[in-house]
C-alpha positions in Angstrom: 133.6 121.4 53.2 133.7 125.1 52.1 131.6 124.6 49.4 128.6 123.6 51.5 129.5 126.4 54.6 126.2 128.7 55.0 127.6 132.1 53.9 125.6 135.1 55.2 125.3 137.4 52.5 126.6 141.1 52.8 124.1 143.5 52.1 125.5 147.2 51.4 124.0 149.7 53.6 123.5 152.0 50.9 121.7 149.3 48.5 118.9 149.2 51.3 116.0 151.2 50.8 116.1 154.6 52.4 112.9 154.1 54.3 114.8 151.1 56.2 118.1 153.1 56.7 118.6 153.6 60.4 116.8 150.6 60.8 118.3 148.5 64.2 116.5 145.3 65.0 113.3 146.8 63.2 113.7 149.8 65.0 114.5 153.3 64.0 117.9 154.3 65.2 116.7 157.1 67.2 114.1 155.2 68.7 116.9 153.4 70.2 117.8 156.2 71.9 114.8 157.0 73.7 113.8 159.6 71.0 110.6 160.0 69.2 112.3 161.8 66.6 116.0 163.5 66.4 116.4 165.4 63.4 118.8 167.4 64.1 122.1 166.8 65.7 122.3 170.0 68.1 119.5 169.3 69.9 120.7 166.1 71.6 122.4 166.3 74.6 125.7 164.9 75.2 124.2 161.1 76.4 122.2 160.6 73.4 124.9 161.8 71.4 127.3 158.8 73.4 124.7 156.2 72.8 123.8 156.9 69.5 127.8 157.1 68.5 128.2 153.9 70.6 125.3 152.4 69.0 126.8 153.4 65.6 130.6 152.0 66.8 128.9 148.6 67.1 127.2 148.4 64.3 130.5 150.0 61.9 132.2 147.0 64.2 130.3 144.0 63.8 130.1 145.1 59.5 134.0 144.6 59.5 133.7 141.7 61.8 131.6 140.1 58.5 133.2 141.7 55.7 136.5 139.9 57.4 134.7 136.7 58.1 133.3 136.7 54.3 137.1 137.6 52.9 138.3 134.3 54.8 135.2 132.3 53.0 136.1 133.4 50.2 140.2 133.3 50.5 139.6 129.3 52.1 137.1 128.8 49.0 139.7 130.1 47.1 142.7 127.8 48.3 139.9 124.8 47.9 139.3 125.6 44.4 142.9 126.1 43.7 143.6 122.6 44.9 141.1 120.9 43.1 142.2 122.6 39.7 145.4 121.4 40.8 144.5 118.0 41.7 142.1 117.5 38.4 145.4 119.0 36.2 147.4 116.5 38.0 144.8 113.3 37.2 144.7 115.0 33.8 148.0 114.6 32.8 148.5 110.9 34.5 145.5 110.3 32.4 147.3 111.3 29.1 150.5 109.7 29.9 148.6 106.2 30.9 146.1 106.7 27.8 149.5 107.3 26.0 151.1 103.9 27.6 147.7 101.9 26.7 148.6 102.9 22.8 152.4 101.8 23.3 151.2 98.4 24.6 148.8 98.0 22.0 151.2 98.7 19.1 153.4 96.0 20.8 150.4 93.1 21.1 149.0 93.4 17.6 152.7 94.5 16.1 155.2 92.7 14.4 157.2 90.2 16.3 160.2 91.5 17.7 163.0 89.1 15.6 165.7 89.0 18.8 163.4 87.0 20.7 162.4 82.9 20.2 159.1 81.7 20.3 159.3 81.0 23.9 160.6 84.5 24.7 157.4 86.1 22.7 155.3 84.0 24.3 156.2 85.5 27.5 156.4 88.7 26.9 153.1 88.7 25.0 151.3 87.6 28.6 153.6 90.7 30.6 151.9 93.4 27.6 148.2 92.0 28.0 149.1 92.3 32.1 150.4 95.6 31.9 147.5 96.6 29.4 145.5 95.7 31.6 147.0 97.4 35.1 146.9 101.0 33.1 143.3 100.0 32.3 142.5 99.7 36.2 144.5 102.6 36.8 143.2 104.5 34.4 139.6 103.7 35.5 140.1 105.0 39.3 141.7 108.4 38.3 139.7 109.1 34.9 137.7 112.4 35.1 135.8 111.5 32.3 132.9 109.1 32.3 133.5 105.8 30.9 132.5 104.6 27.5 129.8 102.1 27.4 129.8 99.7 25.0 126.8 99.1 22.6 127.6 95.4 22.2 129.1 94.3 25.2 131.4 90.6 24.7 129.4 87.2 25.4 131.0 85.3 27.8 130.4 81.7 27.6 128.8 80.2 30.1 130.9 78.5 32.5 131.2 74.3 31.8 127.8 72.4 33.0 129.9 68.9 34.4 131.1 71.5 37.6 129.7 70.8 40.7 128.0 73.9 41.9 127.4 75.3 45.2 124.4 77.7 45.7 125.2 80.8 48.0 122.1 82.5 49.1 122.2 86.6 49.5 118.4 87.3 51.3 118.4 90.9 53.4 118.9 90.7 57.1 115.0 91.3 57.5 112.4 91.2 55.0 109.5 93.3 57.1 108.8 96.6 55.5 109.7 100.0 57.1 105.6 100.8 57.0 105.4 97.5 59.0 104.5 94.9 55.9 105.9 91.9 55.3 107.6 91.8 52.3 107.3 89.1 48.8 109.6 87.8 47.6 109.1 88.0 44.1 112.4 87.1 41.9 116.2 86.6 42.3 119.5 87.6 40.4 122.1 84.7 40.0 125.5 85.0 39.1 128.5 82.1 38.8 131.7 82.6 39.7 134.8 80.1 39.0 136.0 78.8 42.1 139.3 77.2 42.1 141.1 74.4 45.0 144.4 72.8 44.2 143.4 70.2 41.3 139.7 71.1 41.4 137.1 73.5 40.2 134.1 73.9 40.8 131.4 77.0 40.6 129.9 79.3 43.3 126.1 80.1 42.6 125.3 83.7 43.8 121.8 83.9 44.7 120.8 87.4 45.5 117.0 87.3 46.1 114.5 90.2 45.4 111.7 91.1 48.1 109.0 93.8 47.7 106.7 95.7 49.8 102.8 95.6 48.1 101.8 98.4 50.2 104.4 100.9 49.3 106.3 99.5 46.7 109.4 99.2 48.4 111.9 96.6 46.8 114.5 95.7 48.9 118.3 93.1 47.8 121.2 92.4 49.1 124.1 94.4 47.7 126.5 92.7 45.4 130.1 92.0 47.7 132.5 94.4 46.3 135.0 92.0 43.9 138.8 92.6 42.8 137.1 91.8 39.3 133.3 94.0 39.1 131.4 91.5 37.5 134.4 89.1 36.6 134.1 84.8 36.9 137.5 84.1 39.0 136.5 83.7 43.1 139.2 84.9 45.2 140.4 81.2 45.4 140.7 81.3 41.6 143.0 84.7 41.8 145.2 83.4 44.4 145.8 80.3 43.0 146.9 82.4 39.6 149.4 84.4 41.6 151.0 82.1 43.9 151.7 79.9 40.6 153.1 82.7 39.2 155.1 84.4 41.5 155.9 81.7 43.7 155.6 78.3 41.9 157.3 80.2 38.7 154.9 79.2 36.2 154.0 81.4 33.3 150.8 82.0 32.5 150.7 79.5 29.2 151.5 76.6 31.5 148.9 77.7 33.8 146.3 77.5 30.8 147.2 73.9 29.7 146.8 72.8 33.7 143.4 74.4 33.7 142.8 72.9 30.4 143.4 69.1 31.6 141.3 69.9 35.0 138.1 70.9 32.0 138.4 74.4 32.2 139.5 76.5 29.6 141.1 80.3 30.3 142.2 82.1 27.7 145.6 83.3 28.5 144.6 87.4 27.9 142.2 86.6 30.7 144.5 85.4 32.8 147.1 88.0 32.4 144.0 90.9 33.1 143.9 89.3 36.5 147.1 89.6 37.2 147.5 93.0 35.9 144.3 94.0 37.7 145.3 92.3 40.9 148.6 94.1 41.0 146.8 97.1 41.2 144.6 96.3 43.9 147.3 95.0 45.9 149.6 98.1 46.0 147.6 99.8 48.7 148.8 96.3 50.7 152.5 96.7 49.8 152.5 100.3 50.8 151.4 99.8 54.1 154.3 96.6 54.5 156.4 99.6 53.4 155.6 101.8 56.1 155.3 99.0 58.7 158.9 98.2 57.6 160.3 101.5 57.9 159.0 102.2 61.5 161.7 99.8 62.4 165.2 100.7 63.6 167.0 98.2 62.1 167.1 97.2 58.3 168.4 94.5 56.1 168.7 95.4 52.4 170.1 93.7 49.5 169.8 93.9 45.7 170.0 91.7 42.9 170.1 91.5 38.8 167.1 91.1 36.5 167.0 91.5 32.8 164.2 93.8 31.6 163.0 94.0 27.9 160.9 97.1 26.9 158.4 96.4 24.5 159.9 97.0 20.9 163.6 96.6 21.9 165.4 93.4 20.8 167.9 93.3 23.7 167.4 93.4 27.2 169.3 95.2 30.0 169.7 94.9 33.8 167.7 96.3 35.7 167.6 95.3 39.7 165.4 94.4 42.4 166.1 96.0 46.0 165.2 94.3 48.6 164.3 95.8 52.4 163.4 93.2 55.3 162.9 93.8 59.0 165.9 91.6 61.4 164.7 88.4 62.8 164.5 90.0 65.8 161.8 92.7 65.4 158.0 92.5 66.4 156.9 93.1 62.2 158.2 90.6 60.0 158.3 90.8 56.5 160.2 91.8 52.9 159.4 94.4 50.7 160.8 94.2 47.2 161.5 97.4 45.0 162.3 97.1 41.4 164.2 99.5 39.5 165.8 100.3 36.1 169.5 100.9 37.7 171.6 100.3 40.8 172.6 103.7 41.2 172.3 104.7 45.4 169.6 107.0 44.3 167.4 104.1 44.4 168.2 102.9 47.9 167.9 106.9 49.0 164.3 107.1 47.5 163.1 103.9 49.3 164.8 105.1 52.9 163.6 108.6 52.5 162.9 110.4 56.0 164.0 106.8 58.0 166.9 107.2 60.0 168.2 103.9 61.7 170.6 101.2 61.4 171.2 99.4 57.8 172.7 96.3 57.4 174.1 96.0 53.9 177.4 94.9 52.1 179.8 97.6 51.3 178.3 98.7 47.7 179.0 102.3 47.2 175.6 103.0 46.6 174.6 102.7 50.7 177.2 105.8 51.3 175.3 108.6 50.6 172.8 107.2 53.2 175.3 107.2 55.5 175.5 110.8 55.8 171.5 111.5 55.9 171.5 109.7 59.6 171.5 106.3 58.7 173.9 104.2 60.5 176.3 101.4 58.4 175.8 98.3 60.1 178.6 95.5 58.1 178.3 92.1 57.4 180.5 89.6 59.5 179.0 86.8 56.2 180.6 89.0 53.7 184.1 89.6 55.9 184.4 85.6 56.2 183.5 85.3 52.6 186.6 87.0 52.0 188.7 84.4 54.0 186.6 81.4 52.7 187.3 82.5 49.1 191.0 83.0 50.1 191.3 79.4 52.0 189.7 77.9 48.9 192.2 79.2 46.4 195.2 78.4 47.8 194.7 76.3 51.7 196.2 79.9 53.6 196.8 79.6 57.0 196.0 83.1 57.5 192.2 82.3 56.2 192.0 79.6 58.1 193.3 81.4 61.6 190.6 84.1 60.5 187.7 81.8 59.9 188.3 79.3 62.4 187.8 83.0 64.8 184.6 84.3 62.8 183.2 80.7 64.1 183.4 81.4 67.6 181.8 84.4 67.0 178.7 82.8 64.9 178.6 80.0 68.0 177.8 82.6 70.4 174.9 84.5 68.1 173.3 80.5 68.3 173.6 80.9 72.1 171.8 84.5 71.9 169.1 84.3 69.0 166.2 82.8 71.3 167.5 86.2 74.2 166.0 89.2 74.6 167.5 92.4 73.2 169.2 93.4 76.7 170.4 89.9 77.0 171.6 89.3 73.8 173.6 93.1 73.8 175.1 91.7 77.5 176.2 88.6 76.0 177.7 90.1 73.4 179.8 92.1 75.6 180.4 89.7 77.8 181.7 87.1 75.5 182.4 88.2 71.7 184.2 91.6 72.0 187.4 90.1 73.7 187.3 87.9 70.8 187.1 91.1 68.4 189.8 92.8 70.0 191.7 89.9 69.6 190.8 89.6 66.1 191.8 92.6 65.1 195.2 93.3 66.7 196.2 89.6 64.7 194.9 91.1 61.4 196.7 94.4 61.9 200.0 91.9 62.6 199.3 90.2 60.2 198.7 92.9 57.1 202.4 94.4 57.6 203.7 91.3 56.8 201.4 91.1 53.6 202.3 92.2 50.6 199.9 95.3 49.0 198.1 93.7 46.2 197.8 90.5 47.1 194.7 88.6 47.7 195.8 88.1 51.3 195.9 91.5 51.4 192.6 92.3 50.1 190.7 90.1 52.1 192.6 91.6 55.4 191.7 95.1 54.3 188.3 94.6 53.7 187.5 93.6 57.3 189.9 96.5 59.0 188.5 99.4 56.9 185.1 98.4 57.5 185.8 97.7 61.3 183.5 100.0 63.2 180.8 99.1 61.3 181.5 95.3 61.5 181.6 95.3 65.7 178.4 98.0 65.3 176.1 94.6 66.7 178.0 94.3 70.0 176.5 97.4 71.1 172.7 96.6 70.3 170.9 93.8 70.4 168.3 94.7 67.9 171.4 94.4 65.3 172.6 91.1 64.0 175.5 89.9 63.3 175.2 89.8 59.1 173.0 90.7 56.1 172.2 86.5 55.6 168.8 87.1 56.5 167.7 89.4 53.7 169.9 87.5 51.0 167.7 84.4 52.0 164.7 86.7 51.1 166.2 87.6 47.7 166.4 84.0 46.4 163.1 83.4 45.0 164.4 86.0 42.3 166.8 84.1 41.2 164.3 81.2 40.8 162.4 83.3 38.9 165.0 84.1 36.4 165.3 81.3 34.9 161.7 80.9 34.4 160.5 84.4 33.4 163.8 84.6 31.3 162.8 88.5 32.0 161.0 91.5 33.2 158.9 92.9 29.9 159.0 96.5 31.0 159.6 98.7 34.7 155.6 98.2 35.6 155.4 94.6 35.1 158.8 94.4 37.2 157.4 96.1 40.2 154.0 93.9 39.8 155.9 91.2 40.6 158.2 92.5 43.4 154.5 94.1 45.2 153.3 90.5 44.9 156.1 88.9 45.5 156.5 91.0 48.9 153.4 90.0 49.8 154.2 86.2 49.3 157.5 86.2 50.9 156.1 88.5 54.2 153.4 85.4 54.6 155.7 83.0 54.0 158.0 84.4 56.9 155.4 84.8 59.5 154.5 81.0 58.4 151.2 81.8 56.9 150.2 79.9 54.0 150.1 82.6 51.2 147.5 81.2 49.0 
């Protein structure tokens, strides 16, 4: 740091006294010339005149040599400072615009009702505010550059119920002899409870945190308090999990949560539920962030997006917002999903995600992808959304034409059976070896096939969706990191639409992306067969 860099202190050589000018290493100048005493200039000779202008040289040279060291000091110091003024304006303004989002949120919980929505609807949307109030709360906590109020009158809690069984955790330091050599007393204890929670049962962790002091010197040594999610909150991790995975993954709102804790004896307020949740999407983030960047180290991308209704605080309608989804192929060393939710499915969105990755996506053929396409990303197609196509056509009216053309697509989905367990070499070989005649073949029928079509016609359509998008469609013969389709991340996108008939909504943009962090946490586990919980 530049702020704690010794910095020599430049002393003028006319603001030192005149007895000490001259002065070199506590020596007289001319004395460093041999000299007993040189007062005037024509009496030395031609050496001492070299020496002492030599002598003079070095001294005129190592000055600039700390004048120019001091000016970079300074100029670094500078640059520092500059960047902390910048930094602190930065937190400054976040600050107001989060202080300004706590007010909004506020308004909305003690307002009046919002008269488009049902009971049931309010209900719901009254546990996203108290989340989101209290996620800007957290936030607002780290990045806050002023202190923190204290209360005068901090809130009772009740004490947690006395018919839980308890288990007593014990906290003593690792050793309890004195640095002067003394044993140490112990001589008290701090205990603290927390709410421990296992599928149908609670019970209650006793922290025991005992308190040993030196009688010689005084010394009064305790364990440390284990750094919590909630700082001096009742739920254990157990309790937090549990609260999460019902949410996000069991699709239970935080109301029915309350009466299932209610029957098991407990009884949690639903505004302290939703601060968990709002606090725990905040700690979480750092988790997602790093999926994120996993995810994008990889070369080959699924992504997907789907609908979901958001309601802003205040508004009585709702509009669609949508949830983008971006998952690593089957076939890749890192497994996982990462969910992003945003107000709109412009291609902006997408862009912002993918920004600086360059590798193969495999997608549908929504406009949005193209701009992508021409920042180094590579379309990969989906062969599931060129059979759809066929499927929809052979449905509608038994064409022979759709079923020629899936009865083909089969033989192509029987060989990526016989590859999916191969290696990448083995699988691009096979590939080769086996589905690209079929391709070829494929396509020269289609082509055949569409000038006897009429324009317009659904037969038509379904034909020209699989010829303009060929190249990318036969992209997976060539790699065997690529599959075959985009089935993979549309399997990962499901759970949404679970979710949407349970949540009903998405109360506002930060309570949408809580849920697609966590939910991108939940999904990852579940797809690297971890229990998420």
């Amino acid at each position: 740091s530049y702020d704690q860099a010794p910095v020599t202190p430049f002393i003028s050589f006319k603001s030192r006294p005149y007895s000490q000018r001259g002065i070199v290493n506590g020596r007289p100048l001319w004395h460093c010339t041999g000299m007993e005493k040189a007062s005037d200039l024509n009496q030395l000779t031609a050496d001492q005149l070299r020496t002492m202008v030599a002598q003079l040289s070095t001294q005129v040279r190592e000055r600039d040599e700390q004048i120019t060291r001091q000016a970079r000091l300074i100029a670094d110091r500078d640059t520092v400072i500059a960047r902390r003024d910048e930094a602190i304006k930065r937190y400054q303004i976040r600050e107001e615009q989060m202080s300004h989002e706590i007010a909004l949120l506020r308004r909305h919980r003690y307002g009046k009702s919002s008269e488009g929505l049902d009971k049931h609807q309010l209900s719901l949307l009254q546990e996203l505010i108290n989340e989101d109030t209290a996620a800007v709360e957290t936030e607002l906590e780290k990045i806050s550059v002023r202190k923190p109020k204290v209360d005068k009158q901090p809130p009772k809690r009740q004490p947690l119920p006395p018919q839980l069984p308890r288990t007593e955790i014990h906290h003593e330091p690792d050793s309890t002899t004195c640095a002067c050599g003394c044993g140490m007393t112990r001589i008290g204890e701090d205990v603290s409870e927390k709410l421990d929670y296992q599928p149908g049962t609670f019970s209650v962790e006793r922290h025991i945190r005992g308190k040993w002091a030196c009688a010689s010197c005084e010394t009064l040594v305790q364990k440390p308090v284990v750094p919590h999610i909630t700082d001096k909150g009742i739920p254990t991790t157990n309790l937090l999990s549990q609260v999460l995975i019902a949410k996000y993954a069991d699709h239970l709102p935080l109301y029915r949560q309350q009466q299932i804790f209610a029957r098991a004896g407990v009884d949690l307020p639903r505004s302290t539920l939703a601060d968990w949740v709002g606090r725990c999407g905040v700690e979480l983030t750092p988790l997602v962030e790093q999926l994120r960047e996993a995810l994008k180290q990889q070369t080959v991308l699924h992504a997907d997006e789907t609908p979901v209704s958001m309601l802003a605080p205040g508004n009585k309608r709702t509009h669609t917002a949508y949830v983008w989804a971006y998952a690593a192929t089957r076939y890749a060393d890192v497994q996982g999903v990462v969910y992003d939710f945003r107000p709109s499915r412009s291609g902006k969105e997408a862009r912002d995600f993918l920004e600086g990755w360059k590798g193969n996506l495999v997608c549908d053929d929504y406009s949005g992808y193209k701009a992508s396409f021409s920042q180094g990303v590579t379309e990969i197609g989906c062969m599931a959304h060129a059979r759809r196509k066929f499927h929809d056509l052979h449905v509608a009216n038994q064409s022979p034409i759709a079923e020629k053309a899936l009865h083909t697509i089969a033989l192509l989905y029987d060989i990526e059976r016989e590859a999916a367990e191969l290696d990448h070499d083995t699988r691009r070989q096979l590939r080769q070896d086996k589905a690209k005649h079929i391709l070829d073949q494929l396509r020269k029928w289609l082509i055949g096939q569409r000038e006897q079509v009429t324009n317009g016609t659904t037969t038509a359509k379904a034909i020209d969706y699989s010829l303009k998008r060929w190249q990318a469609l036969t992209r997976y013969l060539d790699d065997g990191h690529v599959p075959i389709d985009n089935n993979w991340v549309e399997n990962q996108i499901r759970p949404w639409a679970l979710g949407r008939s349970n949540w009903l909504f998405a109360g506002s943009l930060r309570s949408g992306q809580r849920a697609a962090n966590i939910m991108s946490l939940i999904q990852s586990a579940k797809i690297n067969g971890l229990n998420p919980q």
